[in-house]
Rosetta silent file (secondary structure, phi, psi, omega in degrees, C-alpha in Angstrom):
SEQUENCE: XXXXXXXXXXXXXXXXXXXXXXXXXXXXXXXXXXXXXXXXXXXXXXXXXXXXXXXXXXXXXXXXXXXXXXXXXXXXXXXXXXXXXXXXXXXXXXXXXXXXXX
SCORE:     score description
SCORE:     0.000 S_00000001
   1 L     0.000  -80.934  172.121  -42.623  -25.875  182.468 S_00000001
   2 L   -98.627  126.508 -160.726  -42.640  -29.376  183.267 S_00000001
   3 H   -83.145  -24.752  161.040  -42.257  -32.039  180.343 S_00000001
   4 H   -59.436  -16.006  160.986  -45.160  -34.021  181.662 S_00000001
   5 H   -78.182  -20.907  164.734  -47.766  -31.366  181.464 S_00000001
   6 L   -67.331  -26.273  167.172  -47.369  -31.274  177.891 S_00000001
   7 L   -67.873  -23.192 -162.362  -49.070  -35.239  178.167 S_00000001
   8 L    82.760   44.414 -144.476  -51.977  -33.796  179.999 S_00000001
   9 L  -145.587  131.533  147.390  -50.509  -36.094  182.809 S_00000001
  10 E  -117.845  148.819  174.123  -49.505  -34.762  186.994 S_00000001
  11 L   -36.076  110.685  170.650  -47.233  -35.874  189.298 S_00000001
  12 L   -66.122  128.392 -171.391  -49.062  -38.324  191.842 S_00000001
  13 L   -89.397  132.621  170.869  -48.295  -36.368  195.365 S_00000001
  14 L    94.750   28.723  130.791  -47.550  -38.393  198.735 S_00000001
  15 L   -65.965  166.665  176.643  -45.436  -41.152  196.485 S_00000001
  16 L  -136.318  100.556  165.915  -42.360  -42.196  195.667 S_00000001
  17 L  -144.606  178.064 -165.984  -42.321  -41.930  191.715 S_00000001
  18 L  -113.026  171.287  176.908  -39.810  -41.415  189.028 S_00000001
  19 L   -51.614  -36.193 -138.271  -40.397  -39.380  185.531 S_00000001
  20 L   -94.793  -41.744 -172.155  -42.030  -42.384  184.073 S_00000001
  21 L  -101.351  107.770  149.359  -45.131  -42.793  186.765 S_00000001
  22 E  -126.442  174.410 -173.377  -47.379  -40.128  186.797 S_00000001
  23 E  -110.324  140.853  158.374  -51.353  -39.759  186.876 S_00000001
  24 L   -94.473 -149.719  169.250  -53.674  -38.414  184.741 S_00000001
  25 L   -40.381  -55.124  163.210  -57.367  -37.046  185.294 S_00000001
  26 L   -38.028  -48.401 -158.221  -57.889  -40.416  185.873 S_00000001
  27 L    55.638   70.760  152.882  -55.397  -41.433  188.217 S_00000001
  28 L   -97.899  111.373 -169.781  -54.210  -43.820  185.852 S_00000001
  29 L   -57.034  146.358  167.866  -50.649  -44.574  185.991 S_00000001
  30 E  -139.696  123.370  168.004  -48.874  -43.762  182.137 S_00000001
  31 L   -80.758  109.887  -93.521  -45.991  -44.360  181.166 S_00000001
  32 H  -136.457  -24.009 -169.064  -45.050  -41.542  178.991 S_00000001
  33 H  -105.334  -11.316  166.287  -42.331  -42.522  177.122 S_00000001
  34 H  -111.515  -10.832  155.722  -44.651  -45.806  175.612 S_00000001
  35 H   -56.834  -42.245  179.046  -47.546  -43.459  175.612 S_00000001
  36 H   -69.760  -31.694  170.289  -45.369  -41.114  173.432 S_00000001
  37 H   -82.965  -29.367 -162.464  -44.021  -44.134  171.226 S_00000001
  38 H   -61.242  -54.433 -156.974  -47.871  -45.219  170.776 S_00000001
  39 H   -52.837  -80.960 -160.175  -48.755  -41.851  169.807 S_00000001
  40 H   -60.188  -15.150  160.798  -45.824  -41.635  166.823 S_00000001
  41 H   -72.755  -56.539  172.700  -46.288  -45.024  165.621 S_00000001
  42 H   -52.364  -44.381  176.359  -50.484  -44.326  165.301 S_00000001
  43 H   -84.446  -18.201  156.425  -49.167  -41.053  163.258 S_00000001
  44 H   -66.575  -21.376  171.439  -46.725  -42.815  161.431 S_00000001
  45 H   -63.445  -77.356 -169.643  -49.459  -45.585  160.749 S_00000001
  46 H   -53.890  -59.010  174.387  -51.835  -42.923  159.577 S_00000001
  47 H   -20.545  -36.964 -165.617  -48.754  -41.118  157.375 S_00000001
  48 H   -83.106  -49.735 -169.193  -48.322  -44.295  155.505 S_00000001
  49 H   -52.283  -52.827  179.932  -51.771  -44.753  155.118 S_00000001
  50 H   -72.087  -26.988  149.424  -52.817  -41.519  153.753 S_00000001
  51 H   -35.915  -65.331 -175.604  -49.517  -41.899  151.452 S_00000001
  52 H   -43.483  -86.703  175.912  -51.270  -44.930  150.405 S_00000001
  53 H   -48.755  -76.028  166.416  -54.785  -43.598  149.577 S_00000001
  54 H    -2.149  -65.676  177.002  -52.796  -40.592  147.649 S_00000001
  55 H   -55.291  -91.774 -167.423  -51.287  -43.259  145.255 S_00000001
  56 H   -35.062  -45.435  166.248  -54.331  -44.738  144.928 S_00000001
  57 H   -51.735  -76.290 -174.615  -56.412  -41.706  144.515 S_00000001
  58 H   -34.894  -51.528 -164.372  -53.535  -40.569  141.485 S_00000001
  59 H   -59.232  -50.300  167.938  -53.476  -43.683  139.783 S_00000001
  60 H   -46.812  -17.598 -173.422  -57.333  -43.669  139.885 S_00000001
  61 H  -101.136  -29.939  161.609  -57.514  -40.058  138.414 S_00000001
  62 H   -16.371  -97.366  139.200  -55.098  -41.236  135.956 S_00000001
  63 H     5.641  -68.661  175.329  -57.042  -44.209  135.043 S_00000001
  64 H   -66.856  -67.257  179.786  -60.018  -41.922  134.379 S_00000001
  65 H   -34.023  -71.163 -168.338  -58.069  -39.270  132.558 S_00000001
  66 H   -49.713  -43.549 -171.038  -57.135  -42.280  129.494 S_00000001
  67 H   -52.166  -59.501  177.543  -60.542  -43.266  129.765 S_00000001
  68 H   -50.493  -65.817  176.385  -62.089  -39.829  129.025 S_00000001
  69 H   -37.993  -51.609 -156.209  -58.692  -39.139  126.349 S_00000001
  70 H   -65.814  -73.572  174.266  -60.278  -42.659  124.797 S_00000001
  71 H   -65.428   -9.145  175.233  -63.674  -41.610  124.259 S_00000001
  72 H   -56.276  -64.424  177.383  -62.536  -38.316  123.259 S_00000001
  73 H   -69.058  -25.630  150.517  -61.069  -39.657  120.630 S_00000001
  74 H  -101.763    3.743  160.840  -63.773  -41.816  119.658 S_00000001
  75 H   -64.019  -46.812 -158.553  -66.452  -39.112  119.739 S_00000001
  76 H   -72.288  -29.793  165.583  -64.415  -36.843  117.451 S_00000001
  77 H   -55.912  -76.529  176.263  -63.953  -40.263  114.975 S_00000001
  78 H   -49.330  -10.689 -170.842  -67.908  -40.449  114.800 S_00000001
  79 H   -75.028  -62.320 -140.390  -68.151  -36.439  114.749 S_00000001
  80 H   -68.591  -35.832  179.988  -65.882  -36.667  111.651 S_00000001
  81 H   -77.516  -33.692  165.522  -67.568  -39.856  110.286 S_00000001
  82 H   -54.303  -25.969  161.117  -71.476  -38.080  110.586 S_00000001
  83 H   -54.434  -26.533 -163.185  -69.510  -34.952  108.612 S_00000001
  84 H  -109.432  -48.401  178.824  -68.829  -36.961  105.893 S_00000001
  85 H   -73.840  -34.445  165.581  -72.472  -38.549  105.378 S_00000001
  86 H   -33.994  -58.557 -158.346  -73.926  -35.264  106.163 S_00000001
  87 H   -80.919  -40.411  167.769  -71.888  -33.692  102.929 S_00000001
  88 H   -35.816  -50.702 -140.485  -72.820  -37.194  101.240 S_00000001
  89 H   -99.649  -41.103 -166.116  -76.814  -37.024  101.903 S_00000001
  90 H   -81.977  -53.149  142.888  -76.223  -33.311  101.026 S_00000001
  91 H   -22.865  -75.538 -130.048  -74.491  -33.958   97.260 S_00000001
  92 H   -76.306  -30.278  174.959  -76.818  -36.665   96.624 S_00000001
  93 H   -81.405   -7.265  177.957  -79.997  -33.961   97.470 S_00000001
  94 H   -89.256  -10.917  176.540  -78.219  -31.196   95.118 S_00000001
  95 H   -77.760  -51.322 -172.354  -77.973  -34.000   92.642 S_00000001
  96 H   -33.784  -55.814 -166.844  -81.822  -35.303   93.089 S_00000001
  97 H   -71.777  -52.020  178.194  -82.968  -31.430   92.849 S_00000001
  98 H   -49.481  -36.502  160.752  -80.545  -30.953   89.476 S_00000001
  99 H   -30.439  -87.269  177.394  -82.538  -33.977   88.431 S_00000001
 100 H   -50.966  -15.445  175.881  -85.992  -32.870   89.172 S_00000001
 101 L   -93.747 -109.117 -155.844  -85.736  -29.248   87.273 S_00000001
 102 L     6.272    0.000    0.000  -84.338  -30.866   84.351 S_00000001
C-alpha cells in the first residue's frame, strides 16, 4: 500500500513531514532510508561472516579428513606388521611341535 508500512513505521498526523519522518509504535522519529541502509549492511555483515565460518568450518573438516586418512594408514601398517609376527609365532610353533614328536 504504502512503502512505509512495510518498516512497521506510520505517518505522524497533525505535522508537516516528508517520506523520510515518520513514527513508529514508539513515536520515534526514523529515518527509513538509514534505517534501511543499517538493516543491509547488518545482513551484509552477517553474509560475510557466515561466509567466513563456512571456510573455516571446510578447512577444519579437511584438516580432520588427512588426519583420520593418516592414521588410517598407520593402523593398516601395524595391522599388516602384527600379520606377519602372527604367521612368524605360528611357523616357529609348527616347528617346536615337529620338534617335540620327533
Amino acid at each position: 500500500m504504502f512503502p512505509w508500512y512495510k518498516y512497521g513505521v506510520t505517518p505522524r498526523f497533525g505535522t508537516v513531514w516528508n517520506r523520510l519522518e515518520l513514527s513508529n509504535d514508539k513515536k520515534v522519529i526514523v529515518d527509513l532510508e538509514q534505517a534501511a541502509a543499517a538493516s543491509k549492511a547488518e545482513v551484509e555483515a552477517v553474509k560475510k561472516r557466515e561466509a567466513e565460518l563456512r571456510r573455516e568450518i571446510q578447512k577444519k573438516v579437511e584438516e580432520l579428513s588427512r588426519e583420520v586418512q593418516d592414521k588410517d594408514k598407520a593402523l593398516k601398517g601395524k595391522e599388516a606388521e602384527l600379520s606377519k609376527k602372527d604367521k612368524t609365532i605360528q611357523a616357529l610353533k609348527n616347528a617346536l611341535a615337529a620338534l617335540s614328536t620327533d
